[in-house]
ChimeraX commands (.cxc) that place a marker at each C-alpha (Angstrom):
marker #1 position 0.00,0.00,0.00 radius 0.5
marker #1 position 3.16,2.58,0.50 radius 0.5
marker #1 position 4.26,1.68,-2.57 radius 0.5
marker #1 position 0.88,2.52,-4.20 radius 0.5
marker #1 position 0.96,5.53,-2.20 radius 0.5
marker #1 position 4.33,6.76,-3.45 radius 0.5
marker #1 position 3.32,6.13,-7.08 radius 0.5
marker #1 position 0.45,8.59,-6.65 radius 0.5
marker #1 position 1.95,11.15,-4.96 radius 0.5
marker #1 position 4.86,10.49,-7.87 radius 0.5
marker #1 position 2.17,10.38,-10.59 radius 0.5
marker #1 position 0.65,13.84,-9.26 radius 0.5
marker #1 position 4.00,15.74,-9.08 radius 0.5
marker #1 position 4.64,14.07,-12.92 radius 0.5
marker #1 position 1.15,15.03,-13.58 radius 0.5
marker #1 position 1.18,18.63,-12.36 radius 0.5
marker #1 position 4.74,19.54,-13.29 radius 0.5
marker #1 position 3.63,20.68,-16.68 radius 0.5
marker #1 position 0.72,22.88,-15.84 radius 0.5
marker #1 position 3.55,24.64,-13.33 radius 0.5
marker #1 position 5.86,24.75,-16.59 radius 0.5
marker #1 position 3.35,26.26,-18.61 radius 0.5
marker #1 position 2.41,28.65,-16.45 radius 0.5
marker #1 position 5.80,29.82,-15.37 radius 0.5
marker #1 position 7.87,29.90,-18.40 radius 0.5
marker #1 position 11.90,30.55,-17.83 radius 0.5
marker #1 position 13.36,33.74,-20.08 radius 0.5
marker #1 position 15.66,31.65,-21.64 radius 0.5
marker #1 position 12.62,28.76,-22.89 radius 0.5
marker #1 position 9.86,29.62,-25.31 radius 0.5
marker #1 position 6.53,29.50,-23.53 radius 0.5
marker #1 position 4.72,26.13,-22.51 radius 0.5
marker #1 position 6.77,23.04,-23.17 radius 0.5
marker #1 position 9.68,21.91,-25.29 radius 0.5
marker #1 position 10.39,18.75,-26.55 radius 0.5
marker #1 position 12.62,18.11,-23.87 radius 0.5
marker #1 position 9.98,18.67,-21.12 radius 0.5
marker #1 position 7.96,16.06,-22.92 radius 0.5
marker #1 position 10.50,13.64,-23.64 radius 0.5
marker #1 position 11.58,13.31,-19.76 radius 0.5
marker #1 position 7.71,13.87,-18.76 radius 0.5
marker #1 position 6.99,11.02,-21.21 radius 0.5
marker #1 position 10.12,8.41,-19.23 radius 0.5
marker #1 position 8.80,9.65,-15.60 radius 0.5
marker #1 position 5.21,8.46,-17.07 radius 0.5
marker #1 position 6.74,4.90,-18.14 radius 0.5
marker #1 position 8.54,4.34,-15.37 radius 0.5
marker #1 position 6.06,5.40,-12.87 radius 0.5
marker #1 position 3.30,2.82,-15.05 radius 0.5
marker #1 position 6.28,0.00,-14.76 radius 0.5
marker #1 position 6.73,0.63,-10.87 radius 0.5
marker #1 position 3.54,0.76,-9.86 radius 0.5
marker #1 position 2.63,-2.87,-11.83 radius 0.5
marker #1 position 5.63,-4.63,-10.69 radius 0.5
marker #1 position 5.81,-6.86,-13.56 radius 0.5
marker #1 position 6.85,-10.77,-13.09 radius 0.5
marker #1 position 9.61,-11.84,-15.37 radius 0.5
marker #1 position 7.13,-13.59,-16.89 radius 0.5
marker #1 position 5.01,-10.59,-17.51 radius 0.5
marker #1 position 8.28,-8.42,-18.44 radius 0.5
marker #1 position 8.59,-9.67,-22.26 radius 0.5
marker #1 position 5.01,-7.84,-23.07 radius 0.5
marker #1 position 6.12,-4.67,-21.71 radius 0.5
marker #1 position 8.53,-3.05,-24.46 radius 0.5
marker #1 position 5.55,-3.63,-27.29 radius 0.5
marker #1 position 3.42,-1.20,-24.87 radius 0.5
marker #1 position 6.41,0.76,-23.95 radius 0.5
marker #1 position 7.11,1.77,-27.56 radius 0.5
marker #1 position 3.34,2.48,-28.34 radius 0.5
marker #1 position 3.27,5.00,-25.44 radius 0.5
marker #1 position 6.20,6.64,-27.08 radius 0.5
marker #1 position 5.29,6.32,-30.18 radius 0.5
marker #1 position 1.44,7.90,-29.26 radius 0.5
marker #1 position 3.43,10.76,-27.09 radius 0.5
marker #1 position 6.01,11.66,-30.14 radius 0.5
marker #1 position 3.39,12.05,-32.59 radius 0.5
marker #1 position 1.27,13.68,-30.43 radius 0.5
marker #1 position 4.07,16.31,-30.01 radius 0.5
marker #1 position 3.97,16.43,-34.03 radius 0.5
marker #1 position 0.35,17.15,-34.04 radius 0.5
marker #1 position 1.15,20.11,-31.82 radius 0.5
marker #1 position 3.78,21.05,-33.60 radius 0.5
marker #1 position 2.07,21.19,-37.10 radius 0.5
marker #1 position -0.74,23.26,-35.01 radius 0.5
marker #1 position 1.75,25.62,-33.97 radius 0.5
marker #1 position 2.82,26.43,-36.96 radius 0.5
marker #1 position -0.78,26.93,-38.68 radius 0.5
marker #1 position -1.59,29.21,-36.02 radius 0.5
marker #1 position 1.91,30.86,-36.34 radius 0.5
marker #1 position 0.59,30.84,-40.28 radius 0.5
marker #1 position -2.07,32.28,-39.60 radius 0.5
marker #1 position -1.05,35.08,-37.41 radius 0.5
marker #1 position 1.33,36.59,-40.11 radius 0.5
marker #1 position -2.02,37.07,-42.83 radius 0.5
marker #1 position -4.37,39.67,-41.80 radius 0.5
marker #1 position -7.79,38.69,-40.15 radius 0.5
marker #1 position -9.14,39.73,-43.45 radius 0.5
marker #1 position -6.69,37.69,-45.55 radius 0.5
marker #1 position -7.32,34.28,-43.53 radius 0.5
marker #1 position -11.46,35.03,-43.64 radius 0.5
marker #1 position -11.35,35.51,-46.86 radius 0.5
marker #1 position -9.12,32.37,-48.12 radius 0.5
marker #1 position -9.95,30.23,-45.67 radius 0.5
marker #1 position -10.94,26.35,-46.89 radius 0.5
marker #1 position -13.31,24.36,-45.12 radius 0.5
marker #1 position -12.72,21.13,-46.94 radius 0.5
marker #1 position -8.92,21.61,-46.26 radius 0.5
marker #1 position -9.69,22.06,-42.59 radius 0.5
marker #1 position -12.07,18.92,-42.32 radius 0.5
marker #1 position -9.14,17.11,-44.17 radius 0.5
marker #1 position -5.90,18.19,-41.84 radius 0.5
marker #1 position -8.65,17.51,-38.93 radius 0.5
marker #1 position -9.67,13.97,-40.46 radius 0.5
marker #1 position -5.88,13.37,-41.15 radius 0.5
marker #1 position -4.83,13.76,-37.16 radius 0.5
marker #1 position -8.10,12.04,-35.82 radius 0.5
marker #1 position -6.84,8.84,-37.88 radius 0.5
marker #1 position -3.51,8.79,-36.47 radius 0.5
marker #1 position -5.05,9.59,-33.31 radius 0.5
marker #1 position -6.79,6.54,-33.86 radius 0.5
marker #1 position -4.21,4.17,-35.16 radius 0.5
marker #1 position -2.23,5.74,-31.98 radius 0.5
marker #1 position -4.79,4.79,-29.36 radius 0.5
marker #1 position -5.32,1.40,-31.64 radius 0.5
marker #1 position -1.93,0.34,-31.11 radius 0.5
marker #1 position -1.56,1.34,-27.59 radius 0.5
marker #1 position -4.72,-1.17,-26.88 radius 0.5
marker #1 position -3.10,-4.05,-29.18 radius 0.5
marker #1 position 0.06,-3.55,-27.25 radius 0.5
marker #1 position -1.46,-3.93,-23.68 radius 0.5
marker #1 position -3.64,-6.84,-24.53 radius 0.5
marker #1 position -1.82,-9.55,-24.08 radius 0.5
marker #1 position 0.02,-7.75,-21.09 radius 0.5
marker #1 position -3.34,-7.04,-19.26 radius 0.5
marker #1 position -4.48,-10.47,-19.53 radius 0.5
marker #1 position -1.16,-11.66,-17.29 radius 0.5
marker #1 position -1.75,-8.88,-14.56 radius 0.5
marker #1 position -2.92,-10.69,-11.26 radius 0.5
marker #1 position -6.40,-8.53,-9.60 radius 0.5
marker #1 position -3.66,-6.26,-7.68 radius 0.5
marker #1 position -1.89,-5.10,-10.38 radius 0.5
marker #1 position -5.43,-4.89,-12.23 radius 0.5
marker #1 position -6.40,-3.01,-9.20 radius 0.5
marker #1 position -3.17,-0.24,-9.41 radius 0.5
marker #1 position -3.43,0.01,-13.10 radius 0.5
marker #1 position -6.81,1.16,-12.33 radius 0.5
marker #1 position -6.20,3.61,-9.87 radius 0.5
marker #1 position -3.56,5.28,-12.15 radius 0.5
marker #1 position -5.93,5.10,-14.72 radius 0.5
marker #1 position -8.75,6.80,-12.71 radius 0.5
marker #1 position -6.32,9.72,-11.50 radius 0.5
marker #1 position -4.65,10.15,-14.70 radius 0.5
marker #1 position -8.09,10.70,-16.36 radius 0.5
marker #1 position -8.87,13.06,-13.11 radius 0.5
marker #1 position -5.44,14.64,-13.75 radius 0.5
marker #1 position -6.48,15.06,-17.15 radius 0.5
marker #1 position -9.84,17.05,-16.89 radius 0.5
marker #1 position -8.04,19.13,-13.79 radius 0.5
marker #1 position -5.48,20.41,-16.53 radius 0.5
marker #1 position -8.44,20.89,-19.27 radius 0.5
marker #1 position -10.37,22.76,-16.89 radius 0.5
marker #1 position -7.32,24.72,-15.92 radius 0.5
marker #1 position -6.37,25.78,-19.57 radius 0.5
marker #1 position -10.05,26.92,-20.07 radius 0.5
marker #1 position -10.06,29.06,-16.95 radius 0.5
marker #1 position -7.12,30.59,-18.56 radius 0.5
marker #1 position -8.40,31.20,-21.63 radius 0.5
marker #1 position -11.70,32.51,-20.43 radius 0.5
marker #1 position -9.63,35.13,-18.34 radius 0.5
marker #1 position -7.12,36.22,-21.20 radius 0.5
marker #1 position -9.99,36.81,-23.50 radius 0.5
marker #1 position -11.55,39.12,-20.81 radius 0.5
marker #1 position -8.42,41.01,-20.59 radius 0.5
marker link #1:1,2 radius 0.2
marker link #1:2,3 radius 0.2
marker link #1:3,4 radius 0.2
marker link #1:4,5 radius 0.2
marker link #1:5,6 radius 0.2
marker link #1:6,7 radius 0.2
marker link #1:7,8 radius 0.2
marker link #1:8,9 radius 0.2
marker link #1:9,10 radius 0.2
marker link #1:10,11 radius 0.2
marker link #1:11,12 radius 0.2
marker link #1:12,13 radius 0.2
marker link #1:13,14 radius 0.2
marker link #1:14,15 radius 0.2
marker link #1:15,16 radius 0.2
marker link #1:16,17 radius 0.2
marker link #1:17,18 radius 0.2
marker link #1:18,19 radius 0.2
marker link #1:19,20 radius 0.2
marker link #1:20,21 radius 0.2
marker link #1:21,22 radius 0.2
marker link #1:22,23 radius 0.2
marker link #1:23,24 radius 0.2
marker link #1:24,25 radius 0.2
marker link #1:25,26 radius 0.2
marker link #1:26,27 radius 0.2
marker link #1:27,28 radius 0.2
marker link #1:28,29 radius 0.2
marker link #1:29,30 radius 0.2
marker link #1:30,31 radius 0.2
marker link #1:31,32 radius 0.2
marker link #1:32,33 radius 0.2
marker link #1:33,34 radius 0.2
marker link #1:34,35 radius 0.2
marker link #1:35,36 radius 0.2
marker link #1:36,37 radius 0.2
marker link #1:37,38 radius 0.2
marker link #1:38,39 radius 0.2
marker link #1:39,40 radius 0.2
marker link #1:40,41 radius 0.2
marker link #1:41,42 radius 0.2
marker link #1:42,43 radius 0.2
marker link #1:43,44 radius 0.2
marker link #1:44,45 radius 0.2
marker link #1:45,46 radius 0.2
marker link #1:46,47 radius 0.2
marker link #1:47,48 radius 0.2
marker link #1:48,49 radius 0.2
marker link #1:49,50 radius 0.2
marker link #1:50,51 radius 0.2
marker link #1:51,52 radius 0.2
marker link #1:52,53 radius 0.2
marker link #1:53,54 radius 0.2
marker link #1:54,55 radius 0.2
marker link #1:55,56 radius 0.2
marker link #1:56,57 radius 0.2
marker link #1:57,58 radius 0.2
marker link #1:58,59 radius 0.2
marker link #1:59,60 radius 0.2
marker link #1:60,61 radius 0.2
marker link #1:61,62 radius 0.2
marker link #1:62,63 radius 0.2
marker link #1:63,64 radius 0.2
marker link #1:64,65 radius 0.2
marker link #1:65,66 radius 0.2
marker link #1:66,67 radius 0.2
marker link #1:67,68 radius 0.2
marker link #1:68,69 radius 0.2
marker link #1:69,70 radius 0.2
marker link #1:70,71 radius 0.2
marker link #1:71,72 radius 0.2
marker link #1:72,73 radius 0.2
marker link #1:73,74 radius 0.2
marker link #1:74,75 radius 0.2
marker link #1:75,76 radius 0.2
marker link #1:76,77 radius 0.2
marker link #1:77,78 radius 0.2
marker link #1:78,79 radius 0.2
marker link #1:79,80 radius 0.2
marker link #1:80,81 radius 0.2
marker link #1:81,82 radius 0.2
marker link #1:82,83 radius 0.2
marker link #1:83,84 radius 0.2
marker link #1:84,85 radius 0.2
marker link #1:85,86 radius 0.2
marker link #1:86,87 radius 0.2
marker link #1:87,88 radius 0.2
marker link #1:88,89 radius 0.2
marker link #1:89,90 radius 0.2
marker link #1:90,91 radius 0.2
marker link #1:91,92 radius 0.2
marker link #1:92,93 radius 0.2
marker link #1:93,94 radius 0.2
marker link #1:94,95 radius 0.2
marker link #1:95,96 radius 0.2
marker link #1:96,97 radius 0.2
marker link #1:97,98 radius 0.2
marker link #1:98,99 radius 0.2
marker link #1:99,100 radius 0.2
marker link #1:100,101 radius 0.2
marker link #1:101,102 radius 0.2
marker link #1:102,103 radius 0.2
marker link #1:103,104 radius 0.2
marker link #1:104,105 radius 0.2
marker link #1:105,106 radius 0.2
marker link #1:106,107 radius 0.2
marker link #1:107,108 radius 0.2
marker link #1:108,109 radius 0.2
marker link #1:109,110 radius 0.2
marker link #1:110,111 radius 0.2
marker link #1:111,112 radius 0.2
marker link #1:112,113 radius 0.2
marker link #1:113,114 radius 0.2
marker link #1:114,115 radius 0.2
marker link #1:115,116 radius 0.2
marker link #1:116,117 radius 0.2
marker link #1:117,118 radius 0.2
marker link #1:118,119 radius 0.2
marker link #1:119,120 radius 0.2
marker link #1:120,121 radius 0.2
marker link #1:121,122 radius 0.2
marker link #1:122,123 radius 0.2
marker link #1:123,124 radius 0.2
marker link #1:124,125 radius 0.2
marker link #1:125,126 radius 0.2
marker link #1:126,127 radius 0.2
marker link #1:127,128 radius 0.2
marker link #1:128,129 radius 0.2
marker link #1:129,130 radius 0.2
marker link #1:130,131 radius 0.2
marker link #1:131,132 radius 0.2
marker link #1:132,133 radius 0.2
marker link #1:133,134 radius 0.2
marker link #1:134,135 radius 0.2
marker link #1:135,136 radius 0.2
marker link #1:136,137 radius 0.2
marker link #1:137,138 radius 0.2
marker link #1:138,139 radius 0.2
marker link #1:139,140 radius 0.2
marker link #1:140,141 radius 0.2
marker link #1:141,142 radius 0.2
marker link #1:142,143 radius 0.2
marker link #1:143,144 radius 0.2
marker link #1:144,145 radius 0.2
marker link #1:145,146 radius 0.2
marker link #1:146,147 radius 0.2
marker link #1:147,148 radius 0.2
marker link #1:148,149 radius 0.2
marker link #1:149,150 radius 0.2
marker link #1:150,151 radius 0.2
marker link #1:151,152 radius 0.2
marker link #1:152,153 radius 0.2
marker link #1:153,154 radius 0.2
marker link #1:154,155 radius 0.2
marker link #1:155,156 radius 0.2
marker link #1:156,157 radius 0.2
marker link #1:157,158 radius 0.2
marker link #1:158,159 radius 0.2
marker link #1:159,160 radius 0.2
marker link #1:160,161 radius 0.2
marker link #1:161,162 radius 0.2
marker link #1:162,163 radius 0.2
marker link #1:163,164 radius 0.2
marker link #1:164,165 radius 0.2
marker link #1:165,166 radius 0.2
marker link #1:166,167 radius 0.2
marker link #1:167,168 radius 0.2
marker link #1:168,169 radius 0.2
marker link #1:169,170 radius 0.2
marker link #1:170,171 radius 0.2
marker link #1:171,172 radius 0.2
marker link #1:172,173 radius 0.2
view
């Protein structure tokens, strides 16, 4: 149960350290996150998963297929954002007049269609990957998975809720 414990308390420091990053962003850093940021926030996330399931040797030789689909899901994920960056970064040089007046609507519902699909083949092979793992877990490690899974989501809606808040007062401004 400490163990469990420690992995929370772990999971919440690893799951609030970027809302504290994005808020607070260093003079030397662009603002929100770099690459960086997500690359070590993406290893504290696998290694707080592995430590809180305490694999079996047994159970060991399914983890790198889910291992690389998390990192795999989190890298192009950071591409999505990246292409949306630039758009917006696009879109900023044109005048407001410019982009209402070219704007595209089938070319929108296409880049949108294009990064729900590899959202999709993301999430797909994230679920192929921990098949064959989650049918090895014993009820306890069924039970922490869970638990990670229930506070990640509640982690999740925390920092959505956050990031509207935010918006909703910088448009009042």
């Amino acid at each position: 149960m400490l163990k469990l414990a420690a992995a929370g308390v772990t999971a919440l420091l690893f799951t609030a350290s970027p809302l504290v990053c994005a808020e607070t962003p260093s003079a030397q850093e662009p603002e929100g996150l770099t690459a960086a940021h997500l690359s070590a926030l993406t290893d504290a996330r696998v290694n707080i998963i592995k430590a809180a399931l305490q694999l079996t040797p047994d159970q060991e030789r399914y983890w790198p297929a889910v291992e690389d689909a998390i990192r795999t899901r989190a890298k192009n994920r950071l591409a999505r954002i990246a292409n949306a960056a630039e758009r917006v970064a696009e879109l900023r040089e044109r005048g407001p007049i410019e982009v209402l007046r070219d704007r595209n609507p089938v070319d929108f519902l296409q880049r949108r269609a294009d990064a729900l699909a590899q959202r999709s083949a993301d999430l797909k092979r994230l679920a192929d990957a921990w098949q064959p793992l989650y049918q090895t877990l014993s009820p306890d490690q069924k039970r922490r998975m869970a638990l990670l899974t229930v506070f990640t989501i509640r982690e999740m809606r925390n920092a959505v809720e956050q990031r509207r808040l935010q918006s909703d007062d910088e448009d009042e401004d």
